[in-house]
C-alpha angles and dihedrals in degrees: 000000000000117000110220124208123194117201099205106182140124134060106257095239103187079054092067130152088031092036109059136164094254092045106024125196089264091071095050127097096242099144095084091257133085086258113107116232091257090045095062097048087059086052095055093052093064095099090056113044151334143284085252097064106038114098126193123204110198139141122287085243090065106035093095095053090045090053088047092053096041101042088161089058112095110243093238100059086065094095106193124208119222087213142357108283106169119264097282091070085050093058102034086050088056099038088052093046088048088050088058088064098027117010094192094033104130109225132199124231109209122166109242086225111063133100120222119192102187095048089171092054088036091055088050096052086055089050086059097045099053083046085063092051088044070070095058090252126126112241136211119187099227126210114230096223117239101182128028084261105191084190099069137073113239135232110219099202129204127195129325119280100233116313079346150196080161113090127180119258109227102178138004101228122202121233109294139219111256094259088054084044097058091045086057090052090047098051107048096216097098125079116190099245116243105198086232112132140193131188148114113271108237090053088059098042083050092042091044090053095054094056107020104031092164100050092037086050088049089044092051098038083058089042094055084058093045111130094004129111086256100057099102103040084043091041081047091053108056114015085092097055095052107099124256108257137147110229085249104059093037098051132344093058101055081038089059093049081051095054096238089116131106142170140206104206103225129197101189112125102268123181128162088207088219095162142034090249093051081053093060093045092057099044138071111262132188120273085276098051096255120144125208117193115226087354089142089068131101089215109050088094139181078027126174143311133208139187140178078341126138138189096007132159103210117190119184118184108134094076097248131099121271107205122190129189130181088000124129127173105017138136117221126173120185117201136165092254109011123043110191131194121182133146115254101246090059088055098115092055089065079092089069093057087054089048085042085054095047094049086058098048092238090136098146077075096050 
């Protein structure tokens, strides 16, 4: 049975003034539902394993808040972080605690922060996927591209692995520009990347000291401590110390070079709701486009009111009405301390209010 790990981290800066450093996007109720994002994820695991064996690696800022929303996960699968290390330390941390209880368990990487439309094919691309680290591969779950998305890393894909679904992954791309996009989208060989991961844990700790000996030697030093009265003074110790790396440039890139990379293409309707705009593309809205967030619940009173108003992406979350007339196409977002406007197709600059606010040393509003 697979064991599944959530990085929930980050702040979700282009989902200020909802998403803030204290109450990241991850803990909010965006799929429409009253399920938090994290929560859903959960949710979506159920097919493939159990509470037991799911792990969650978040700030100590946030671990409260995680424990409240996943009451079936054991309190000691919530791994904290003492700071912010980039998401290869996360992962190292919880493949290293998982090979204490299985060291060839194969494990599951998924962001605490994504929507998935289609959870049952979801769930079967999983299944091949671990069928691919069963292999001794490391796995990614690519996304087949629908659109010539500048936003997203890319996946360039070789030939199929057997009877497939499993390709080859030749090369880890960095976000394009939209004419290398669209070259991506005409040649079918590019999947969007994911960031979800499958493999067995001892293939990627082996993999993880070949390219990254002094992250892999602090991993293993913690994990050592792990469960004994010395883990958080050891864990205290030498987090710090433990460079500052996403999981991609430590180690998938230079594993992909090597050949030790596959991927299952999905179809799934995937979406990393990354900006206020994404999130009214994703959700019902009324007959005029418009999205209200949390507009299916009693309590979200007074509430809002439109008029003659179209494509909007209403948030209320201050308690009083927001009212809009003669509007289309805006973003506005009502919160007890930060009210923000902003038309949909700027949604992706809101990040630059939250790096304005930082500059200025104005952080009780990040």
């Amino acid at each position: 049975m697979l064991f599944a790990v959530i990085p929930a981290g980050g702040s979700g800066t282009r989902l200020w003034p909802l998403s803030r450093a204290g109450h990241p996007k991850f803990l909010h109720p965006l799929t429409g539902t009253s399920a938090s994002l994290l929560q859903a994820t959960v949710e979506r695991l159920d097919p493939l394993t159990t509470p037991e064996r799911i792990l969650v690696v978040t700030g100590a800022a946030h671990a409260a808040a995680v424990a409240r929303q996943l009451a079936a996960v054991p309190e000691e699968n919530i791994l904290v972080e003492p700071s912010q290390r980039d998401s290869c330390a996360a992962i190292a941390l919880a493949a290293a605690v998982i090979a204490l209880r299985e060291p060839e368990a194969v494990m599951g990487s998924f962001a605490a922060d994504h929507l998935i439309g289609d959870p049952a094919v979801w769930v079967d691309t999983v299944r091949a996927a671990v069928a691919g680290a069963e292999q001794g591969l490391l796995t990614t779950v690519g996304i087949t591209p629908t659109r010539a998305e500048t936003g997203y890393g890319y996946l360039q894909c070789g030939e199929l692995l057997g009877d497939g679904p499993l390709r080859r992954v030749e090369e880890f791309k960095e976000k394009p520009d939209a004419e290398v996009a669209r070259a991506y989208l005409r040649s079918g060989r590019h999947l969007w990347n994911a960031s979800m991961f499958v493999w067995r844990v001892d293939v990627f700790l082996t993999e993880l000291e070949r390219q990254q000996p002094e992250l892999h030697a602090g991993i293993i030093t913690i994990a050592r401590a792990w469960g004994t009265a010395e883990q958080d003074d050891v864990l205290g110790a030498v987090w710090p110390t433990l460079p500052k790396i996403s999981i991609d440039y430590a180690v998938m890139e230079g594993a992909a070079a090597a050949g030790r990379v596959a991927t299952v293409p999905g179809d799934f309707g995937w979406n990393d709701v990354g900006d206020f705009h994404t999130l009214g593309e994703v959700l019902p809205g009324d007959p005029a486009g418009n999205v209200v967030l949390g507009a299916d619940r009693a309590e979200a009173k007074p509430g809002v009111l439109l008029q003659d108003s179209t494509g909007l992406v209403v948030v209320p979350q201050s308690g009083r009405l927001v009212a809009a007339v003669g509007v289309h196409d805006l973003i506005v977002v009502d919160t007890p301390d930060a009210v923000l406007v902003c038309p949909r197709d700027r949604a992706q600059d809101v990040k630059k209010l939250v790096d304005e606010l930082k500059e200025r040393g104005e952080h009780g509003y990040v």
